[in-house]
Backbone as a printed PyTorch tensor [residue, N CA C, xyz], in Angstrom:
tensor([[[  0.8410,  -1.1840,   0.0000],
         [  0.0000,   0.0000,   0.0000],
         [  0.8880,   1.2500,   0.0000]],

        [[  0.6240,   2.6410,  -0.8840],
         [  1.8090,   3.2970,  -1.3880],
         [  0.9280,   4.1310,   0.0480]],

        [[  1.8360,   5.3150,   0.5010],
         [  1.6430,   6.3490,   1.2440],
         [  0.2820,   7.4540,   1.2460]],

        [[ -0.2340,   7.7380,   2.3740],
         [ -1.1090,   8.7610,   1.9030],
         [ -0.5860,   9.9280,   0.8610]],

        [[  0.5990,  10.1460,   0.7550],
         [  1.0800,  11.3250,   0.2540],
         [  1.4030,  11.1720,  -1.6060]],

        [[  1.4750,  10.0510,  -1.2460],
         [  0.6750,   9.4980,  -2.8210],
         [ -0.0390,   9.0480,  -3.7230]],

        [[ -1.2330,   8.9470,  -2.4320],
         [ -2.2890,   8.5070,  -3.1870],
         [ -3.2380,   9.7150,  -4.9470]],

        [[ -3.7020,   9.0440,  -5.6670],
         [ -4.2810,  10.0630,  -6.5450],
         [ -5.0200,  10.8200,  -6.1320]],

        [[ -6.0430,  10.2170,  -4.9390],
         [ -7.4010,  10.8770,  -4.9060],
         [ -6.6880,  12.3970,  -4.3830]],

        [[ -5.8730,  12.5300,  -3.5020],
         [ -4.8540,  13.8920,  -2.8210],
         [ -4.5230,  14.4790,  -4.5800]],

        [[ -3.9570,  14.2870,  -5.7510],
         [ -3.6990,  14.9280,  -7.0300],
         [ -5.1310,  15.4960,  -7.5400]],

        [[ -6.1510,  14.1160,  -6.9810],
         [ -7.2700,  14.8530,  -8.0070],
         [ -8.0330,  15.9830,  -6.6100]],

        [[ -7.7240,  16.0870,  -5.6260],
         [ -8.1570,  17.2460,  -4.3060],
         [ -8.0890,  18.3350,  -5.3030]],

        [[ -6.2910,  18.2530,  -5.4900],
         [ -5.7520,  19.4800,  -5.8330],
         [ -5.9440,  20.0310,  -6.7540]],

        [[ -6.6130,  18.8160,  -8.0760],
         [ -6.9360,  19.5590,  -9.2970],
         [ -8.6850,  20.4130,  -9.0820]],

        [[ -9.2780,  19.8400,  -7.8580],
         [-10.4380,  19.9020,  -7.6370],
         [-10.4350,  21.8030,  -6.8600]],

        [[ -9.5320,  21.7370,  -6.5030],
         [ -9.0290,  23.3130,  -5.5100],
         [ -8.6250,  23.8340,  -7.0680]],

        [[ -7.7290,  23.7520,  -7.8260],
         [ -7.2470,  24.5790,  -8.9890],
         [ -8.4680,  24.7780,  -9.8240]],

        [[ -9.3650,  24.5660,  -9.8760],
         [-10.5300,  24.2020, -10.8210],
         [-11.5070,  25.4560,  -9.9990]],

        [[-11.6850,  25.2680,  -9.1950],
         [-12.4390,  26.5550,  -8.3210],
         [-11.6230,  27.3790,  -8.0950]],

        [[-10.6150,  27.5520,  -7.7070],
         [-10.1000,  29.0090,  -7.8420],
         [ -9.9210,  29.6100,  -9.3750]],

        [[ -9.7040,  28.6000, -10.5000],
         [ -9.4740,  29.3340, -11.8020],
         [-11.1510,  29.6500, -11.7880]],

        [[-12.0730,  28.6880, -11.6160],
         [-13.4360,  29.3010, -11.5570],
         [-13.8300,  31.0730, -11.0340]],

        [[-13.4890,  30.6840, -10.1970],
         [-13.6480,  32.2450,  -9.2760],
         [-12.8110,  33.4120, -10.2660]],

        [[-11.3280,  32.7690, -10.3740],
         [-10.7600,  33.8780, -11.2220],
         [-11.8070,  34.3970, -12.5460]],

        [[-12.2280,  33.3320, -13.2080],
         [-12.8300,  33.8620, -14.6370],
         [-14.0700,  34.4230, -14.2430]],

        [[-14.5450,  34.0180, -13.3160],
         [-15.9660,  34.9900, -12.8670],
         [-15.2900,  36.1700, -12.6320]],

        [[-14.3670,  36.5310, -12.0440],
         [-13.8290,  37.9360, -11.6810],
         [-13.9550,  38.8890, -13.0810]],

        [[-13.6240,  38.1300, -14.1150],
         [-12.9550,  39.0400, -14.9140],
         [-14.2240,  39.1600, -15.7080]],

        [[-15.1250,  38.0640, -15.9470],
         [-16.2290,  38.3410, -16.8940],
         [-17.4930,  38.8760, -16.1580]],

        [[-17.7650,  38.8760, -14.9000],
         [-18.5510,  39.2990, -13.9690],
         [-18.1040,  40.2440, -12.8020]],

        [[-17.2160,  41.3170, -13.0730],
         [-16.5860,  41.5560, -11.8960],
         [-17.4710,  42.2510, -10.5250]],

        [[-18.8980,  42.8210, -11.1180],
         [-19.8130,  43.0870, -10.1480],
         [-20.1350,  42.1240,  -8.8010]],

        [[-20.4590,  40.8410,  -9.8030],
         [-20.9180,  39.7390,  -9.2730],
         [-19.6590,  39.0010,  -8.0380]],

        [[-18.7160,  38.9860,  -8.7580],
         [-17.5110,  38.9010,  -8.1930],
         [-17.3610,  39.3950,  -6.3980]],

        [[-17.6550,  40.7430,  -6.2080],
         [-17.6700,  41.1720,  -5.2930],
         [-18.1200,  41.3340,  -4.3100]],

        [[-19.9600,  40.1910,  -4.5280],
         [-20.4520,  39.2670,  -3.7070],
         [-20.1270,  38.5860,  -2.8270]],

        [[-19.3040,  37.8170,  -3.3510],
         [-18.4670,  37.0960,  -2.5680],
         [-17.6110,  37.4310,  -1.1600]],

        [[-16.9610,  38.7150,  -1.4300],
         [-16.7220,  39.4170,  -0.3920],
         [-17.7310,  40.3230,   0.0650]],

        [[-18.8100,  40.3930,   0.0610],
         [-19.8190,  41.2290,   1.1250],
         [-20.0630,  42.5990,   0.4130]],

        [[-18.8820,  42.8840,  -0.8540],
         [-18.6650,  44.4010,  -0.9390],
         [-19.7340,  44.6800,  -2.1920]],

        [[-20.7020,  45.9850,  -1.9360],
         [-21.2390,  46.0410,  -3.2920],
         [-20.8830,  47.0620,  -4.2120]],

        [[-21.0390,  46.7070,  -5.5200],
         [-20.0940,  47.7660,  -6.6870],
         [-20.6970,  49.4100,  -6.3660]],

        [[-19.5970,  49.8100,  -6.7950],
         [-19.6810,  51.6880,  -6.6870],
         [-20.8530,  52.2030,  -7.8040]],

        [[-21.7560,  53.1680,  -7.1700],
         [-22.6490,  53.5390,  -7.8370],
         [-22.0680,  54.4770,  -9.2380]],

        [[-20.8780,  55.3480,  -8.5260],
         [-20.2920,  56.3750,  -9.8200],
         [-19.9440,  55.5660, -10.6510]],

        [[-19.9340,  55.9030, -11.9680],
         [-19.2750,  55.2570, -13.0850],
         [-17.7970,  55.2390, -12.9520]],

        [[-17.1140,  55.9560, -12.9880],
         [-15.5070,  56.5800, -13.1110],
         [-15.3280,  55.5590, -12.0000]],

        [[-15.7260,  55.5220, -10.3790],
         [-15.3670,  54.6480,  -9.4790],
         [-15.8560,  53.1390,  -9.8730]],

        [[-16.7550,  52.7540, -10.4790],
         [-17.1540,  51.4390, -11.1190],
         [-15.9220,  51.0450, -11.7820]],

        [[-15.4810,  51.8240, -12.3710],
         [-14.1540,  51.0820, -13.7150],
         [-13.3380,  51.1390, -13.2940]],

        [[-12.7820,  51.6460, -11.6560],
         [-11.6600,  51.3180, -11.5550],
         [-11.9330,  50.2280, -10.7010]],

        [[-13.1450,  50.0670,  -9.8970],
         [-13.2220,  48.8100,  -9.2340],
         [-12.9270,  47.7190, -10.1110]],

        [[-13.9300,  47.4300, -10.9570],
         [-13.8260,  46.8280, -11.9160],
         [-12.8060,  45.9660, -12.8070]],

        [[-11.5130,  47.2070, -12.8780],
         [-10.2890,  46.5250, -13.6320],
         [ -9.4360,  46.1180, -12.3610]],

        [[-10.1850,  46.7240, -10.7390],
         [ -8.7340,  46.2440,  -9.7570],
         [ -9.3440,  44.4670,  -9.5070]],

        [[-10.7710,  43.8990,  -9.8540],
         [-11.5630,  42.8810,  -9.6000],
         [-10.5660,  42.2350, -10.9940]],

        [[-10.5810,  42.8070, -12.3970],
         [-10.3960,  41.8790, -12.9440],
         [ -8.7680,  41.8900, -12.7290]],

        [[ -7.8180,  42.3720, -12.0150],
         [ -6.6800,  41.8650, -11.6810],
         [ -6.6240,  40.8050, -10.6570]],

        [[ -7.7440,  41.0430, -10.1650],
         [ -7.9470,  40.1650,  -9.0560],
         [ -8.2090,  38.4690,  -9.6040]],

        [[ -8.9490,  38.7640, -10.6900],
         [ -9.6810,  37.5070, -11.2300],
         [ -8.1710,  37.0140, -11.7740]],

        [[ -7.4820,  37.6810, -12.3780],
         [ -6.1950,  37.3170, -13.3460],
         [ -5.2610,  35.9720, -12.6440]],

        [[ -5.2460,  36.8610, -11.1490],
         [ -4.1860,  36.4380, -10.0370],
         [ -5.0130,  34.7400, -10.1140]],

        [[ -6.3090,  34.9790,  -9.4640],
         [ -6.7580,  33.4240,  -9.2640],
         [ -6.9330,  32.8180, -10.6680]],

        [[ -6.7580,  32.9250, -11.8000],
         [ -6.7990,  32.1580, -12.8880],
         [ -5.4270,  31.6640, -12.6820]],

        [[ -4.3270,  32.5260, -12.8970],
         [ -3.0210,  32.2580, -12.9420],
         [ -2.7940,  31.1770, -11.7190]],

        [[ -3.2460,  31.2590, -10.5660],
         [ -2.7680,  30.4910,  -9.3080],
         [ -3.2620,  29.0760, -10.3140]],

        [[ -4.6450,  29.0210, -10.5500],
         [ -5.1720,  27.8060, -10.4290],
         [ -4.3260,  26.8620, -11.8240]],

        [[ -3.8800,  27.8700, -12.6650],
         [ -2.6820,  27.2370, -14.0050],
         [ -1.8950,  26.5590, -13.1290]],

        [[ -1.2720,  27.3610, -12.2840],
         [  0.2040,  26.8610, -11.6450],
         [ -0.2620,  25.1490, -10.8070]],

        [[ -1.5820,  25.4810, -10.5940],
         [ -1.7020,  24.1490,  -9.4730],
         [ -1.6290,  22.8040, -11.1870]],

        [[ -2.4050,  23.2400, -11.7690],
         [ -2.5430,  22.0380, -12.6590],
         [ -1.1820,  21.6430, -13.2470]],

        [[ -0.3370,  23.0090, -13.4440],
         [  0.9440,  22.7250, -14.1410],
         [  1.8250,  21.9660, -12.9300]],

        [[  1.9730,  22.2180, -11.8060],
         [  2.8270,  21.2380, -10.6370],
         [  1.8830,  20.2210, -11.0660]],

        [[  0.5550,  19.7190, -10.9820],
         [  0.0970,  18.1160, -10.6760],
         [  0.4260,  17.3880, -11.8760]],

        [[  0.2560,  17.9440, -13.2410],
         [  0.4190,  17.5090, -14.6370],
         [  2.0880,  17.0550, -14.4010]],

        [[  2.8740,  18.2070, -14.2550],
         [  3.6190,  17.7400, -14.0950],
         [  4.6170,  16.5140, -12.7230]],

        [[  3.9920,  16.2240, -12.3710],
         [  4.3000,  15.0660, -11.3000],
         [  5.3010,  15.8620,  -9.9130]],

        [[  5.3260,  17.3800, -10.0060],
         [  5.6500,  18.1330,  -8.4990],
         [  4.6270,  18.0370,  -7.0940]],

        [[  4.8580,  16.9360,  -6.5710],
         [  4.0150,  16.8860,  -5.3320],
         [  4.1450,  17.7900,  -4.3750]],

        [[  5.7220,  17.7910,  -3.8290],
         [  5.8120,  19.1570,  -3.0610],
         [  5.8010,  20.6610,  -3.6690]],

        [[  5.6870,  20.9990,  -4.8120],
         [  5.2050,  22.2600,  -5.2300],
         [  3.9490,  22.0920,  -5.0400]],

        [[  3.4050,  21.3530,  -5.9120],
         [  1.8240,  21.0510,  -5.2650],
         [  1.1780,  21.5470,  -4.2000]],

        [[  1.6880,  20.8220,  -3.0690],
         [  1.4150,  20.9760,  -1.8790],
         [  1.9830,  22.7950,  -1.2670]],

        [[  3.1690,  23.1980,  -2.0160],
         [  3.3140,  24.1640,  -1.6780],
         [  1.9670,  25.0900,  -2.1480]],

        [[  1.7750,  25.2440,  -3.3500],
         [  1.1190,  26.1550,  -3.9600],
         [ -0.1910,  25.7640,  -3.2550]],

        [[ -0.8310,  24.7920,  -2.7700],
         [ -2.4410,  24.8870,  -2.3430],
         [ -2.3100,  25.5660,  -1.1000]],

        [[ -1.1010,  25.4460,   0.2580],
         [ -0.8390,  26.1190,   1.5860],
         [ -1.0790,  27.6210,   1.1650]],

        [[  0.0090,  28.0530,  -0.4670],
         [ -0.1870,  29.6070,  -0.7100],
         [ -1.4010,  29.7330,  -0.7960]],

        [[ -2.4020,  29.2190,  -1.8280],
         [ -3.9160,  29.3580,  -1.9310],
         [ -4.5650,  29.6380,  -0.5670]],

        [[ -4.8800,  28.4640,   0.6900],
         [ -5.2280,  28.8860,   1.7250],
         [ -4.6330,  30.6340,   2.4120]],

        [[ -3.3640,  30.4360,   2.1210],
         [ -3.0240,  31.8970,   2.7990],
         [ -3.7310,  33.1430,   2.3580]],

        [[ -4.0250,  32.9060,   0.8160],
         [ -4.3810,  34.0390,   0.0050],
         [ -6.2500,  34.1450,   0.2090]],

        [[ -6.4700,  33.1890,   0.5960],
         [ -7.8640,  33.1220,   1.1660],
         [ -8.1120,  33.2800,   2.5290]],

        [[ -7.2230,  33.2360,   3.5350],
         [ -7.3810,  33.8510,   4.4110],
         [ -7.3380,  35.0460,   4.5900]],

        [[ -6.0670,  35.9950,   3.7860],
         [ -5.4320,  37.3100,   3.9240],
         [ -6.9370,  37.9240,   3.3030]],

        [[ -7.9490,  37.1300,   2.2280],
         [ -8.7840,  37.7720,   1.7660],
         [ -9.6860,  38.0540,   3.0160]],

        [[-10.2820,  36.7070,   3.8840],
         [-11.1090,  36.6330,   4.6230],
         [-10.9160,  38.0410,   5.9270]],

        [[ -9.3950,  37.7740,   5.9400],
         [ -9.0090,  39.0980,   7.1610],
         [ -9.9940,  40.3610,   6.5010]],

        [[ -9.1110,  40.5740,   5.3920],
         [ -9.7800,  42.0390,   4.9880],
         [-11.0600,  42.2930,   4.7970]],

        [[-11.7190,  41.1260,   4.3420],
         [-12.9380,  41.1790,   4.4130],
         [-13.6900,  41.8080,   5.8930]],

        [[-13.1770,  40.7450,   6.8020],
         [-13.6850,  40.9790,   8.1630],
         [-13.4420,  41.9820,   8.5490]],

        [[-11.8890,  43.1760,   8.4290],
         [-11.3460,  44.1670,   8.9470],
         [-12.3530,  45.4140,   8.4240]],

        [[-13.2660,  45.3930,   7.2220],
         [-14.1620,  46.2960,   6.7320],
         [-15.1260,  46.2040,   6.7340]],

        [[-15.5390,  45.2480,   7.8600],
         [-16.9700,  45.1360,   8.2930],
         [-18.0030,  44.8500,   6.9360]],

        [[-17.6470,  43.7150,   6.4560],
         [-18.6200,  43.1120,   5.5920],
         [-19.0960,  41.7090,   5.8480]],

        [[-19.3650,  41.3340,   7.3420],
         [-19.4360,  40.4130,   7.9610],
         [-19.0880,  39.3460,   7.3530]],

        [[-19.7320,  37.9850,   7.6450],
         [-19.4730,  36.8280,   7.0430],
         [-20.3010,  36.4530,   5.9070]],

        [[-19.2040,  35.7990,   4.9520],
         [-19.3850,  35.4610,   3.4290],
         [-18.3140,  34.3580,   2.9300]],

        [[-18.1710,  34.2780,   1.9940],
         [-17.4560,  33.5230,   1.2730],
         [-16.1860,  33.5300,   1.9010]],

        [[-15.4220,  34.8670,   1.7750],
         [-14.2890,  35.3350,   2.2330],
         [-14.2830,  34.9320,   3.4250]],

        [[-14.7750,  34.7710,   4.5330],
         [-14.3680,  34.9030,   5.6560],
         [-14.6210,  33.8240,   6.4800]],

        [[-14.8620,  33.0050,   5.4960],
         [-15.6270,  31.4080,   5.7120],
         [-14.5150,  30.2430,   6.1670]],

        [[-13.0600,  30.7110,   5.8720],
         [-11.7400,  30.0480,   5.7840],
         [-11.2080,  30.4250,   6.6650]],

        [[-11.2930,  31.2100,   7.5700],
         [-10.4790,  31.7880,   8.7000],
         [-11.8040,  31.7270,  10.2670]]])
């Protein structure tokens, strides 16, 4: 019997975590209103302040598309401990979200669901 640390079903977790965060990323960028649900926050009524929310959401979306590449590119490629590194970064980056979330009083949501 090979190790927990090698079993597949742990590769297919991780492709299962890369798959929802690239999810979330592409909602960012094609929905970025909607996007901001998630964190409690609702879009700016001004226009001029809408578009910059907007393009800082779809940098936002960029970041979690890109994370969730990197997870598939470590599992595709057979890096277990990058792997494992990059899903610990994911949790961090979902917590640091959940903090800020909480620190601006947009109570509990998505964001703040991990911490």
């Amino acid at each position: 019997m090979s190790p927990l640390s090698q079993s597949p079903l742990l590769q297919w977790a991780a492709y299962a975590f890369g798959g929802i965060v690239t999810g979330f990323g592409v909602n960012a960028m094609v929905r970025p209103a909607h996007a901001l649900t998630f964190f409690g926050f609702a879009p700016p009524k001004a226009p001029s302040d809408r578009r910059v929310v907007d393009g800082l959401v779809a940098v936002y979306g960029a970041r979690d598309v890109f994370m969730g590449a990197a997870v598939f590119a470590a599992g595709l490629n057979g890096h277990a401990s990058t792997l494992g590194w990059l899903l610990l970064a994911i949790g961090a980056v979902a917590a640091v979200d959940g903090l800020v979330c909480r620190a601006h009083g947009t109570g509990s949501n998505g964001a703040t669901g991990v911490i």
